[in-house]
Backbone bond lengths (Angstrom), bond angles and torsions (degrees), N, CA, C in turn:
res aa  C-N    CA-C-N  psi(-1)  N-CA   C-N-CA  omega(-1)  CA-C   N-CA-C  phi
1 X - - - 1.475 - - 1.523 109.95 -
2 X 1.556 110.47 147.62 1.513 106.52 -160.01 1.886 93.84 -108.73
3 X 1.324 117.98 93.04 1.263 115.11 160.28 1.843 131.92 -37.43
4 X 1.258 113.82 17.95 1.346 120.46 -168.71 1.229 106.67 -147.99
5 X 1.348 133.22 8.93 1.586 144.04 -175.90 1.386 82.89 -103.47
6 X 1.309 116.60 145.49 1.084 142.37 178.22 1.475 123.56 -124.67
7 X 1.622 138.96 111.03 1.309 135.34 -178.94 1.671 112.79 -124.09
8 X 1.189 126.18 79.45 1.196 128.94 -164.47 1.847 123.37 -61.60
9 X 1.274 98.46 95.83 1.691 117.91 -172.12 1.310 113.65 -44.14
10 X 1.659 110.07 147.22 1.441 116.10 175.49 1.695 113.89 -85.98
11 X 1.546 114.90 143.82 1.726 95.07 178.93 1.668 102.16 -69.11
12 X 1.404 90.22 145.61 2.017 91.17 176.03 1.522 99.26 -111.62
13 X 1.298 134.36 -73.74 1.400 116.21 168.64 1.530 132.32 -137.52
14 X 1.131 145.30 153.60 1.288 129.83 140.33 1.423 159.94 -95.21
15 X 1.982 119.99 141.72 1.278 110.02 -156.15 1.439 100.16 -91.72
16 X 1.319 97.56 158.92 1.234 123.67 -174.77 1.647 125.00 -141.23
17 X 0.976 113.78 90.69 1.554 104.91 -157.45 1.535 97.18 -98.68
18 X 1.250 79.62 152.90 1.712 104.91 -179.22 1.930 128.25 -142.17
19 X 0.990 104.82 -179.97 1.159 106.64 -157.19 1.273 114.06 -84.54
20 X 1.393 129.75 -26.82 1.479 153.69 159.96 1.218 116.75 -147.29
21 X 1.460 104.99 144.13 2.276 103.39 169.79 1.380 129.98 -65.10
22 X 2.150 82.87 -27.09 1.853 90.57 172.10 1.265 104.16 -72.28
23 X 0.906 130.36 -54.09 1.487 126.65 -172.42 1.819 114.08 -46.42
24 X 1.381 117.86 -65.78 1.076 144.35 144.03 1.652 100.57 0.29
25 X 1.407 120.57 -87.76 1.400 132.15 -177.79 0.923 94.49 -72.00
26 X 1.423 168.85 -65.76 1.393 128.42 -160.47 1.458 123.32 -69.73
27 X 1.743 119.35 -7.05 1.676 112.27 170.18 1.206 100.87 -82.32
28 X 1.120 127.59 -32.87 2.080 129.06 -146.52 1.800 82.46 -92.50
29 X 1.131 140.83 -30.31 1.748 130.95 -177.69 1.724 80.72 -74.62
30 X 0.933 124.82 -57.24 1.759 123.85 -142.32 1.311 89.36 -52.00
31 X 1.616 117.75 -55.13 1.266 108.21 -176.85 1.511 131.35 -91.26
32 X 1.162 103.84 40.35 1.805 132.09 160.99 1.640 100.18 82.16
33 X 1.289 118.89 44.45 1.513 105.03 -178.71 1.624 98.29 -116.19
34 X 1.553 119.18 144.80 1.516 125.73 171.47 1.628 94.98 -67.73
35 X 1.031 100.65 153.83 1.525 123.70 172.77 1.372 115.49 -133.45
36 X 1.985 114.53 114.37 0.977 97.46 170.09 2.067 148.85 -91.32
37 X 0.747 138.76 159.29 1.552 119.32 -164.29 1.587 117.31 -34.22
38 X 1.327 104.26 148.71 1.553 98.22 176.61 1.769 115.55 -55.54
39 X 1.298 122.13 165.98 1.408 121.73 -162.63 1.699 98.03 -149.11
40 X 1.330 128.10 147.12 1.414 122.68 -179.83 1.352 102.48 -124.77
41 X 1.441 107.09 136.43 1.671 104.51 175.75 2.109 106.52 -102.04
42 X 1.348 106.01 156.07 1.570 111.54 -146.30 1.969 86.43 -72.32
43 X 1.319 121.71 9.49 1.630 112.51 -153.33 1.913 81.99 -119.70
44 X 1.097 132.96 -20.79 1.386 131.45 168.21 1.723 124.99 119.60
45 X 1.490 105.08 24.30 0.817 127.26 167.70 1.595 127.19 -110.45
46 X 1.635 124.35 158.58 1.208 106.68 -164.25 1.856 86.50 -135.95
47 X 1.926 93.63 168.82 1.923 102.01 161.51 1.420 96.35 -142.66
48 X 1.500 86.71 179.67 1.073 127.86 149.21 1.046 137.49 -161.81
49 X 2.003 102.48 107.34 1.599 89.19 -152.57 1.778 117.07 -104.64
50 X 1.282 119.38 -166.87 1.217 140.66 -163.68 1.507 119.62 -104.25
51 X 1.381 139.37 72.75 1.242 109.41 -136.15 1.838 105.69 -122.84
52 X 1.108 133.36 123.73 1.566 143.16 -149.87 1.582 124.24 -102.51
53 X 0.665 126.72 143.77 1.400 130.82 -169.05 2.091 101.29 -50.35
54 X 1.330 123.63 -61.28 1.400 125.72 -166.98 1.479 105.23 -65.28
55 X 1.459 115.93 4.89 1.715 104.14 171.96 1.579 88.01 97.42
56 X 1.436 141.79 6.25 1.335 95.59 177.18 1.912 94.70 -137.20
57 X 1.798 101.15 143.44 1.529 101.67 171.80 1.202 141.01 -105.73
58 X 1.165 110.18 -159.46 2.043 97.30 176.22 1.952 81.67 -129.40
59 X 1.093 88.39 145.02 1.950 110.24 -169.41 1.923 94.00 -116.46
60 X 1.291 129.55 65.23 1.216 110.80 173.12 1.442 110.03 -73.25
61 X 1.600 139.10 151.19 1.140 131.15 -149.54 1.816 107.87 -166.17
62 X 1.860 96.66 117.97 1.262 85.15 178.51 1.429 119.55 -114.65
63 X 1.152 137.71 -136.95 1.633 149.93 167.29 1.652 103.58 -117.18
64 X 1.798 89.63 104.82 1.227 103.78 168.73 1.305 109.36 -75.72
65 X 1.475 128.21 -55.80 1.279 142.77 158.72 1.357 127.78 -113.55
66 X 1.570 105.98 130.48 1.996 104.59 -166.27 1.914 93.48 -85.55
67 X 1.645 113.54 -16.76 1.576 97.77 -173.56 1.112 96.87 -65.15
68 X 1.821 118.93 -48.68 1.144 116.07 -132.18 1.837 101.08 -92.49
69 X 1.409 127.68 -0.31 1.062 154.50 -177.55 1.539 103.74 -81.42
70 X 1.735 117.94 -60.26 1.264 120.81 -171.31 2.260 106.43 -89.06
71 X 0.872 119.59 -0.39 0.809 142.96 -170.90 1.999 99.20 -81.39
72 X 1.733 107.60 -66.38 1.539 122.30 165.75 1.075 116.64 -57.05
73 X 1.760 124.77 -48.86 1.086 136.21 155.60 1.612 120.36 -13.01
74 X 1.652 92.65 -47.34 1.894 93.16 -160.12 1.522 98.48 -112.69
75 X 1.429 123.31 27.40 1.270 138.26 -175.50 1.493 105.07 -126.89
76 X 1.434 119.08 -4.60 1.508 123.09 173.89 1.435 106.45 96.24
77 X 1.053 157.84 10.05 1.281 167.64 159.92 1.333 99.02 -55.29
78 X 1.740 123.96 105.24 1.340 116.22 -152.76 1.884 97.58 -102.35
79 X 1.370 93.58 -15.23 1.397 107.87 -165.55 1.798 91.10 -63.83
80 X 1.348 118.32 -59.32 1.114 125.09 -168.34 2.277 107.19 -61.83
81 X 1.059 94.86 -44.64 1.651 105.03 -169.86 1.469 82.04 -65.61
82 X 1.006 134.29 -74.78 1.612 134.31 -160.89 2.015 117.85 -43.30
83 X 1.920 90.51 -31.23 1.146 90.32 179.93 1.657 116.40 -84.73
84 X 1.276 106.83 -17.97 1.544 126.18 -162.53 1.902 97.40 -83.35
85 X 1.501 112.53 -28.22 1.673 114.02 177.63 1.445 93.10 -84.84
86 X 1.255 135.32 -51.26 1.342 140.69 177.01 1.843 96.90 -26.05
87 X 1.357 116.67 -72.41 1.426 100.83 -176.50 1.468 122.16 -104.11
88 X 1.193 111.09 7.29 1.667 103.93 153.91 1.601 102.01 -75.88
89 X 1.358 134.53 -35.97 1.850 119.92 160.77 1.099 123.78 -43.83
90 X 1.184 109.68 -48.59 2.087 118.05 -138.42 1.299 108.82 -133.09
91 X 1.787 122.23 -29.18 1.733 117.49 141.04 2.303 73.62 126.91
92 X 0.669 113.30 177.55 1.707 124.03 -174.73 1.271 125.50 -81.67
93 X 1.134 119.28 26.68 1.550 141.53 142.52 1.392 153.70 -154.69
94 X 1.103 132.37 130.27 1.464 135.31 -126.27 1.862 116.09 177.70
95 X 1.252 101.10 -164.62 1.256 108.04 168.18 1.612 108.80 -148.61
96 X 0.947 111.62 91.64 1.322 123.83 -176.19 1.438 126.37 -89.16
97 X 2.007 130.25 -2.04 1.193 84.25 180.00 1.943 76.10 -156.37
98 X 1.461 135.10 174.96 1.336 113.50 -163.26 1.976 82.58 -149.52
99 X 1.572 105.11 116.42 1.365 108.18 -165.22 1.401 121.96 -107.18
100 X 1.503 120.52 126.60 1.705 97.99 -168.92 1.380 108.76 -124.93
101 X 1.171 134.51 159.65 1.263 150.79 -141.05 1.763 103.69 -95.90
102 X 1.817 122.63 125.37 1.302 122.19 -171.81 1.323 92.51 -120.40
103 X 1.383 113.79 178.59 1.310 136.35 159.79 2.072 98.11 -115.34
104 X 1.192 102.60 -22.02 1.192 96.20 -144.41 2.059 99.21 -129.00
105 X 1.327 119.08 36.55 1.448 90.40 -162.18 1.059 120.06 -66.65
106 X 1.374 144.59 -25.07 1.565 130.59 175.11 1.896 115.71 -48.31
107 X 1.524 126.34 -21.20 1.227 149.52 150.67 1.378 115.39 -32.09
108 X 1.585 94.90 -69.72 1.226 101.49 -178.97 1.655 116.10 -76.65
109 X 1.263 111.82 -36.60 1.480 111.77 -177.83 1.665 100.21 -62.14
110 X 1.226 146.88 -39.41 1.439 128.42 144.70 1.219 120.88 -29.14
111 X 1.159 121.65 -74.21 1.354 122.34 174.78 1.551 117.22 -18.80
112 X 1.564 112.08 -79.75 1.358 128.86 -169.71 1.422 109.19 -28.72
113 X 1.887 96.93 -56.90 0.995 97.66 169.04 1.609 151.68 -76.90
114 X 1.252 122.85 -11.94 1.466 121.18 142.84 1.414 126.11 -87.09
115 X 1.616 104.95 23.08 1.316 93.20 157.00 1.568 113.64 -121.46
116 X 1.576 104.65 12.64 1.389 109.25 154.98 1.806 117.98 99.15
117 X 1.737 96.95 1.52 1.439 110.28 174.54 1.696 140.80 -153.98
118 X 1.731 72.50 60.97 1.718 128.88 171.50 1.479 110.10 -45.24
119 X 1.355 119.91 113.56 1.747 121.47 164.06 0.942 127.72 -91.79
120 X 1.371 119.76 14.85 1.749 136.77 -178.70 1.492 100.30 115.76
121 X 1.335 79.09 -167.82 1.578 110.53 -169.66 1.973 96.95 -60.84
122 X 1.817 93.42 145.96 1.925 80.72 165.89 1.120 105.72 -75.86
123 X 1.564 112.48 -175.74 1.873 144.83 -157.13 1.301 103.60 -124.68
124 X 1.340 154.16 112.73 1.183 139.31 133.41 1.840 98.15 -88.13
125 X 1.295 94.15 141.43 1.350 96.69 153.82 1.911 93.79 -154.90
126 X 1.730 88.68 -164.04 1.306 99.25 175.01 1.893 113.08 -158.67
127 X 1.184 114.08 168.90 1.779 106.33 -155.03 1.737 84.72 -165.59
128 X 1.830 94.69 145.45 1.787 110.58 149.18 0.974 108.48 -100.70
129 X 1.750 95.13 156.08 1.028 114.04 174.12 1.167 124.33 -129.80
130 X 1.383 142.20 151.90 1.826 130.41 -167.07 1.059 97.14 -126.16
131 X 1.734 128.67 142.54 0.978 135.08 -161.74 1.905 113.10 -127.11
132 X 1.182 120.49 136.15 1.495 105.99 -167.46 1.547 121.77 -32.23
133 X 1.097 122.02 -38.17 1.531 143.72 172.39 1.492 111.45 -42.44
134 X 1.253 110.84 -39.44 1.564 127.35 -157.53 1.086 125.12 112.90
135 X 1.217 120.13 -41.87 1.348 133.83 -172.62 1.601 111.16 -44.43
136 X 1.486 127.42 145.87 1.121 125.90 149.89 1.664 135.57 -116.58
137 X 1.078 106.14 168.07 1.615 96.16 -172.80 1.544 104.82 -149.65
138 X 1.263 103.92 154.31 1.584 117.87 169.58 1.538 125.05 -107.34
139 X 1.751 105.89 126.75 1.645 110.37 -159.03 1.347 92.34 -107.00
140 X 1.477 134.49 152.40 1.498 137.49 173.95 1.605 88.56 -129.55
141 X 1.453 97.06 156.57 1.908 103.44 -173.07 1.346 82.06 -165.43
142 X 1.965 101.26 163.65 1.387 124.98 -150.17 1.383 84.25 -153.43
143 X 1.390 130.97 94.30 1.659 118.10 173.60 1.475 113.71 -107.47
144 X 1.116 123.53 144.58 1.923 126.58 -170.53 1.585 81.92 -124.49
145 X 1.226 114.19 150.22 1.380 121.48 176.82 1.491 115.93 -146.08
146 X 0.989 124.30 146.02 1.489 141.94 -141.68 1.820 105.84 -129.93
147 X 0.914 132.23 122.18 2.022 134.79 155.84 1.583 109.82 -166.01
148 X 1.890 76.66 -179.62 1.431 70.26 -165.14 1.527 75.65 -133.33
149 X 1.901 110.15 157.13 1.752 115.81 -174.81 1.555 104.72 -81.90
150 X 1.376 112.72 5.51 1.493 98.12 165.78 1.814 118.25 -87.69
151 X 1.362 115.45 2.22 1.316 120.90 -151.73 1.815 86.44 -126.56
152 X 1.200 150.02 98.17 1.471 125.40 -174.87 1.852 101.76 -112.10
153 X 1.550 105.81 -11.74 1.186 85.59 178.75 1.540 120.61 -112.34
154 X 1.713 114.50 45.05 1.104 115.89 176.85 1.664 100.30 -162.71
155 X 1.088 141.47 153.32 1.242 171.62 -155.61 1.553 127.27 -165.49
156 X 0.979 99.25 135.07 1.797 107.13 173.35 1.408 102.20 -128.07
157 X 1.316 109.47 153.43 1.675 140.79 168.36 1.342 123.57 -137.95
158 X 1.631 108.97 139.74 1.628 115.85 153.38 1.433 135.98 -77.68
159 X 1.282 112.28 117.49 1.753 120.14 -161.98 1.927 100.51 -93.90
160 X 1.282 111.20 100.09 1.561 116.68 169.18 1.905 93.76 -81.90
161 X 0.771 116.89 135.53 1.484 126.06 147.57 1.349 133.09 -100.02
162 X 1.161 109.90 83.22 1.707 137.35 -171.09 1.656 104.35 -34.08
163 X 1.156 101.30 -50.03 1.920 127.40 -159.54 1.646 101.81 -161.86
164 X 1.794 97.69 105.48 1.349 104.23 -165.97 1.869 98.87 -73.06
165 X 1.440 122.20 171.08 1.005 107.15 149.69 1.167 122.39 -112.10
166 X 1.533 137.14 160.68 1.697 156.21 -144.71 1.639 87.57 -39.30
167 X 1.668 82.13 134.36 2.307 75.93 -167.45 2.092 80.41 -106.52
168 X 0.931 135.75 -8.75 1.531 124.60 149.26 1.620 122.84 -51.48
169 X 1.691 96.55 57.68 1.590 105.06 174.98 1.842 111.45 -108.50
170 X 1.545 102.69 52.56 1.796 109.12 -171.35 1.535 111.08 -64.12
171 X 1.107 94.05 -40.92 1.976 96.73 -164.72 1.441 98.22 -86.06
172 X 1.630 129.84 -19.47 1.301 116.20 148.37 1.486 131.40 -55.38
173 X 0.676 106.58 -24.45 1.848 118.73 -166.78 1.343 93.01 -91.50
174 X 1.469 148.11 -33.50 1.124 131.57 -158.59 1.936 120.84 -87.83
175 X 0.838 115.44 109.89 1.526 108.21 -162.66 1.875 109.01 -92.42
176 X 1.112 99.56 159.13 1.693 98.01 168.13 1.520 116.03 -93.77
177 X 1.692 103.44 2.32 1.513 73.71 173.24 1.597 95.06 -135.43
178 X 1.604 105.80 56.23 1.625 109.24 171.29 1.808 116.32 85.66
179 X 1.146 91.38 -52.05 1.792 85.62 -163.77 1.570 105.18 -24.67
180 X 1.865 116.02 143.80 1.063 95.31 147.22 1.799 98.92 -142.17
181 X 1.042 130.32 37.43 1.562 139.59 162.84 1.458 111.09 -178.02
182 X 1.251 96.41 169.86 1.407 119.83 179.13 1.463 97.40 -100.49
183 X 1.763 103.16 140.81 1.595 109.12 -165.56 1.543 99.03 -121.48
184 X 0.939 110.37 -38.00 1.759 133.76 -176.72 1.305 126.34 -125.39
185 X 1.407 137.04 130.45 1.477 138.17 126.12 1.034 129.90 -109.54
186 X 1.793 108.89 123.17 1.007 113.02 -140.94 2.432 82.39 -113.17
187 X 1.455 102.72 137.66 1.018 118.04 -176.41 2.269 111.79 -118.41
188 X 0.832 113.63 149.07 1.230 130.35 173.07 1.798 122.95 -96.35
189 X 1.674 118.09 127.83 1.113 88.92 152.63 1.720 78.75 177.57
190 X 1.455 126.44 161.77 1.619 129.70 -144.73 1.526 88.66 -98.88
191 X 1.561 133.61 -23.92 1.313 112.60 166.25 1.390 99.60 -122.95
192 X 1.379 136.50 122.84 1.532 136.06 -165.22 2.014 90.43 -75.65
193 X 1.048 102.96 -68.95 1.524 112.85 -166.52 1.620 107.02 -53.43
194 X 1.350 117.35 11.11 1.395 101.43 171.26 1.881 92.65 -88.90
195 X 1.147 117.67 -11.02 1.746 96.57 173.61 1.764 107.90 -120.31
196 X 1.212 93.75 30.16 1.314 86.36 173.85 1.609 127.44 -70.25
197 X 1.494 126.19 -1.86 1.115 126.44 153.46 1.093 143.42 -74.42
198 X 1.716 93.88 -49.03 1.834 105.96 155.63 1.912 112.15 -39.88
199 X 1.328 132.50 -63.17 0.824 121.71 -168.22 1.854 126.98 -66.44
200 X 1.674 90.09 -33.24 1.548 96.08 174.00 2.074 110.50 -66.47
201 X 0.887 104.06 -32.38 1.479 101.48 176.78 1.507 118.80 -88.67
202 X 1.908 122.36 0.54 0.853 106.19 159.34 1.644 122.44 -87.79
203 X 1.302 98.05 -29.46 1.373 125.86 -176.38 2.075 101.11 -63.11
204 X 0.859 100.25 -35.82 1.760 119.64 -156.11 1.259 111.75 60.93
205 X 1.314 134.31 62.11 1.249 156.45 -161.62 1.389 124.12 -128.22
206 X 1.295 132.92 73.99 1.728 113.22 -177.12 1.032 119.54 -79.77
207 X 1.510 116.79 -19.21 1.823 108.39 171.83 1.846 103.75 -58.73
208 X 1.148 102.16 152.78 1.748 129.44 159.86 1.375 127.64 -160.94
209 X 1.645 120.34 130.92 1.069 129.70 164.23 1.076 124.27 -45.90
210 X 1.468 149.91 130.13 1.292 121.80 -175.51 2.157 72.45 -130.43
211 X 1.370 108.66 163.36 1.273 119.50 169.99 1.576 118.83 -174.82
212 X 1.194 142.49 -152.85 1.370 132.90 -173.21 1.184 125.16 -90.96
213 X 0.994 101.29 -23.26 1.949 123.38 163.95 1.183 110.20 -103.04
214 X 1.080 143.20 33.51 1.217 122.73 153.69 1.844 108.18 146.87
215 X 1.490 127.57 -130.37 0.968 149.77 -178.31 1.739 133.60 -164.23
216 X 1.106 114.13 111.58 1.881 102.97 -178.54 1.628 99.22 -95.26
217 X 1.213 108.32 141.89 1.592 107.14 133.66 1.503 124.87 -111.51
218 X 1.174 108.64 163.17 1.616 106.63 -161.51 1.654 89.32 -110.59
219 X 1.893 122.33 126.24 1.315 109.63 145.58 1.579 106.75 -88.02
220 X 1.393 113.65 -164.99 1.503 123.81 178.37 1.859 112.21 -69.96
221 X 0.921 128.10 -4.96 1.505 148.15 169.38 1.372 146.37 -111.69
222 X 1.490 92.51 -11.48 1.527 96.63 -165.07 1.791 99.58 168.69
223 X 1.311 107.17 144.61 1.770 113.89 -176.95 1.720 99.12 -106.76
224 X 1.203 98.30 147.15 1.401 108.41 169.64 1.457 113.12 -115.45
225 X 1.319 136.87 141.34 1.028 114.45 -131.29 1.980 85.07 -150.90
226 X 1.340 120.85 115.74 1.524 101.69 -179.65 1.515 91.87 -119.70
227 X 1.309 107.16 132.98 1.649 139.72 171.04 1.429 115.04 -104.25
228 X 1.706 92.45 134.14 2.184 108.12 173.26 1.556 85.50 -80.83
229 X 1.274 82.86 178.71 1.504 106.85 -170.22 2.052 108.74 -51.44
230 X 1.157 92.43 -51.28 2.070 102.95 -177.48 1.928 98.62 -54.32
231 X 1.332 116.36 -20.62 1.374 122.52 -164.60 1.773 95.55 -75.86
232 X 1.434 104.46 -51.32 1.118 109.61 -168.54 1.846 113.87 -83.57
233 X 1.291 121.70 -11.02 1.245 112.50 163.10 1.482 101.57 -94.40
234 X 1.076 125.02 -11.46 1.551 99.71 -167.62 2.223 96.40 -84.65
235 X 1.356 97.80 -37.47 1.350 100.61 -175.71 1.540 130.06 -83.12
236 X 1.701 97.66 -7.08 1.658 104.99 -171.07 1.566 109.26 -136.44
237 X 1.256 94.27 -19.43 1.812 96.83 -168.82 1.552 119.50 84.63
238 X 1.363 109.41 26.69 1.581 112.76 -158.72 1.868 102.13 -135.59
239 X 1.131 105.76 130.60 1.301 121.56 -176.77 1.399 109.88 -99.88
240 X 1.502 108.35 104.60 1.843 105.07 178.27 1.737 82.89 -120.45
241 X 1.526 123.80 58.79 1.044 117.13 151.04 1.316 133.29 -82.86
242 X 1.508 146.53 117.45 1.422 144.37 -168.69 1.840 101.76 102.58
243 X 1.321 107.77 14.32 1.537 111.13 -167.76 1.463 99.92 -81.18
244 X 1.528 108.33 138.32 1.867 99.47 166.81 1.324 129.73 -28.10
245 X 1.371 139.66 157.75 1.489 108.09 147.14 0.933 132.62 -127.89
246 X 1.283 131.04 151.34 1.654 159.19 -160.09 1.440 112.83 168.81
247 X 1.308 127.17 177.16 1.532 123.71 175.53 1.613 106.24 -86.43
248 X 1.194 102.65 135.98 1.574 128.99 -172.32 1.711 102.02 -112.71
249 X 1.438 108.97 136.51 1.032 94.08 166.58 1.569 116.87 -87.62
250 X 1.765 137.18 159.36 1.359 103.32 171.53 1.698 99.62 -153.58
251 X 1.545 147.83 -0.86 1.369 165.57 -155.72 1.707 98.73 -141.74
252 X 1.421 101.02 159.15 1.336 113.93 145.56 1.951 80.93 -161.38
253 X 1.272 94.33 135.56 1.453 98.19 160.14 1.781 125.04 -125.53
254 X 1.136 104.42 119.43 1.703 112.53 -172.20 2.068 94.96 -73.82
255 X 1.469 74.47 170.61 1.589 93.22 -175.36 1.883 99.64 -120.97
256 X 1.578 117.12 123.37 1.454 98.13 -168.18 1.108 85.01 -133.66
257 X 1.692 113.58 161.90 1.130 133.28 -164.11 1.620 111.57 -84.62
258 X 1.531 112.36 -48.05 1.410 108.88 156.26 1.416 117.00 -123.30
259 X 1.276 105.18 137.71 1.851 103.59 -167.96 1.931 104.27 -86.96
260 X 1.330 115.02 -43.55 1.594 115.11 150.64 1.815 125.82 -31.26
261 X 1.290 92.84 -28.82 1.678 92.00 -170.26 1.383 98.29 -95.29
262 X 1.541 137.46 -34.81 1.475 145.41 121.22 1.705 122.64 -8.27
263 X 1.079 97.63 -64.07 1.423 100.26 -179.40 2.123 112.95 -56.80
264 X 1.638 97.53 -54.28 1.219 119.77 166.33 1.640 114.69 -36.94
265 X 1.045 115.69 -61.67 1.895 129.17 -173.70 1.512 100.03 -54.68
266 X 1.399 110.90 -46.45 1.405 114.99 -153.75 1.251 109.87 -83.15
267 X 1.732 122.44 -45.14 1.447 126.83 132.24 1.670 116.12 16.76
268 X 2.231 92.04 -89.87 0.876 108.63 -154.23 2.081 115.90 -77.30
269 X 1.240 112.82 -0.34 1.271 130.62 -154.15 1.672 78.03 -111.02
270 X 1.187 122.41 -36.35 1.458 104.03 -163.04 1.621 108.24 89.29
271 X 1.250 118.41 58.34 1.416 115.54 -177.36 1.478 125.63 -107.23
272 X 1.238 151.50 80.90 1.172 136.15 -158.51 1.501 115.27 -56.31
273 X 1.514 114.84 128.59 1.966 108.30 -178.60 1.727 86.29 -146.88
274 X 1.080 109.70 165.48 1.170 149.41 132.73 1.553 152.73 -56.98
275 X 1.074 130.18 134.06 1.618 104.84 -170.61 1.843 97.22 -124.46
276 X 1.017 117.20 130.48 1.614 119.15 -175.36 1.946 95.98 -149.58
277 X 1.193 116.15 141.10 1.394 119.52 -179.37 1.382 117.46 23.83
278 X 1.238 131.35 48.55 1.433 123.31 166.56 1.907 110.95 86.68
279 X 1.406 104.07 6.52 1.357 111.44 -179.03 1.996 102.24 -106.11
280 X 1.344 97.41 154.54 1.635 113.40 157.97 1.506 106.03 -81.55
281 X 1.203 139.45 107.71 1.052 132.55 -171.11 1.784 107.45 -98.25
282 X 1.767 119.28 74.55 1.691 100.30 168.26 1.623 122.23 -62.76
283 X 1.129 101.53 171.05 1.379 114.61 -161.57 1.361 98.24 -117.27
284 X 1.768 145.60 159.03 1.190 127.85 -158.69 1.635 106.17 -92.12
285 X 1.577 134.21 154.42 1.360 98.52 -168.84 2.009 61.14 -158.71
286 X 1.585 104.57 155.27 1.400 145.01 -177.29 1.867 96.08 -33.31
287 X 1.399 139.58 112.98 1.030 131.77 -166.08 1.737 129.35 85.23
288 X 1.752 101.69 -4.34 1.538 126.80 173.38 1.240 106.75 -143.54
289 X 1.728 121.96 95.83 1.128 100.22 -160.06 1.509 100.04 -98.08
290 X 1.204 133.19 8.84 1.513 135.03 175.89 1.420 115.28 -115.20
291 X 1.437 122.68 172.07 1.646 118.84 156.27 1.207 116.76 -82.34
292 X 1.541 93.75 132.76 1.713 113.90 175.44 1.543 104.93 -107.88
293 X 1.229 100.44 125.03 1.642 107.66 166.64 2.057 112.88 -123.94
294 X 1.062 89.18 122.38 1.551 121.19 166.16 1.473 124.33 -58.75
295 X 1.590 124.68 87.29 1.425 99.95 178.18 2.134 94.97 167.77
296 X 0.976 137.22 -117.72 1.144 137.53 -147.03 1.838 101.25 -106.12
């Protein structure tokens, strides 16, 4: 394997853990999103995810079981330990981990590791899934994961999909209040370019934006984008001034087809937003544990 070939990954999804699924699904419907059935992973965790027309979802994720959770935990299951510091830090909701799309993760899990920013051991596992139809199916996955110990409350991984599951997920993807991708994740931290490596080597990406607020890198789908503090008031209205530092997660911004028909839902749902550059700006609320903004 050629450590210097470069194939720049698509984002596939992000986790988001939370405090319950009920809880969870009744904010993410309020604000016009399909939700698909809850799902259990074999290590003791559960979803229910969000899933979008451009291929990429939102994984909100709770504790089906804390034995069977701390149990993987102490068996090297980094996915689970990473998620379990995630809310012994930051309390049971958040955005904790930013996932990108492989052909190849055992590749990359080399990689990470001779390039020195290894998240453990890889993950195979495997999970059903039920599909509005009825139908069910079985997904197998291969995750390599990537951080760095200056960053503890965020992590990224590469998602191989061993054995996809039924990609006839239409009436999932379709939302009532437009979304149909993720355009942005937007991350926090007072010097962006102190992780600007971690991210270019998760991404496999060496281009980066660098600018006054912060830094983007671009995958093939979507930019991730980490902002200092002036980044995040000028773009969100949100003060993470005096905030620890490491990368935080703190945005996800969807891409919707009509932002009027958005505006309309949210209206009618009773939604509190914001308006800043042409975006719906939500605010994070019990079952959303980050800001969501609506718009380009």
């Amino acid at each position: 394997m050629s450590l210097s070939k470069r194939t720049t990954r698509p984002l596939d999804h992000l986790v988001l853990p939370v405090d319950t699924l009920t809880q969870a699904r009744r904010r993410l419907s309020n604000l016009g999103f399909t939700v698909a059935d809850d799902a259990r992973h074999p290590f003791g965790t559960e979803n229910a995810c969000v899933f979008f027309a451009d291929g990429t979802y939102l994984e909100p994720l709770a504790i089906a079981s804390r034995e069977e959770c701390e149990a993987a935990a102490l068996d090297g299951n980094a996915f689970v330990a990473r998620d379990q510091a995630f809310r012994f830090r930051q309390g049971p909701e958040g955005l904790s981990a930013l996932v990108f799309g492989t052909e190849d993760a055992a590749s990359d899990h080399i990689r990470f590791r001779a390039r020195g920013i290894s998240g453990g051991d890889m993950l195979e596992f495997s999970r059903p899934m039920k599909l509005p139809d009825g139908r069910e199916g079985l997904g197998s996955f291969r995750l390599a994961f990537a951080a760095d110990l200056r960053a503890p409350d965020l992590f990224l991984f590469n998602c191989q999909r061993v054995r996809a599951l039924p990609t006839d997920r239409a009436a999932l993807e379709r939302h009532d209040n437009g979304v149909i991708g993720i355009s942005e994740v937007v991350l926090s931290e007072a010097n962006p370019t102190d992780f600007q490596y971690l991210l270019q080597e998760a991404v496999d990406e060496r281009e980066v934006s660098a600018h006054s607020f912060g830094m983007d890198v671009a995958t093939t789908n979507a930019k991730i984008s980490v902002l200092n503090a002036a980044g995040m008031e000028a773009f969100f209205g949100r003060s993470v001034r005096g905030a620890e530092r490491g990368l935080r997660g703190r945005a996800v911004v969807f891409r919707v087809a009509d932002l009027e028909a958005t505006r309309t839902l949210f209206a009618e749902n009773d939604i509190e937003f914001a308006e800043m550059g042409g975006r719906l700006i939500v605010p994070e609320m019990p079952g959303q544990g980050v800001i969501f903004a609506f718009g380009a």
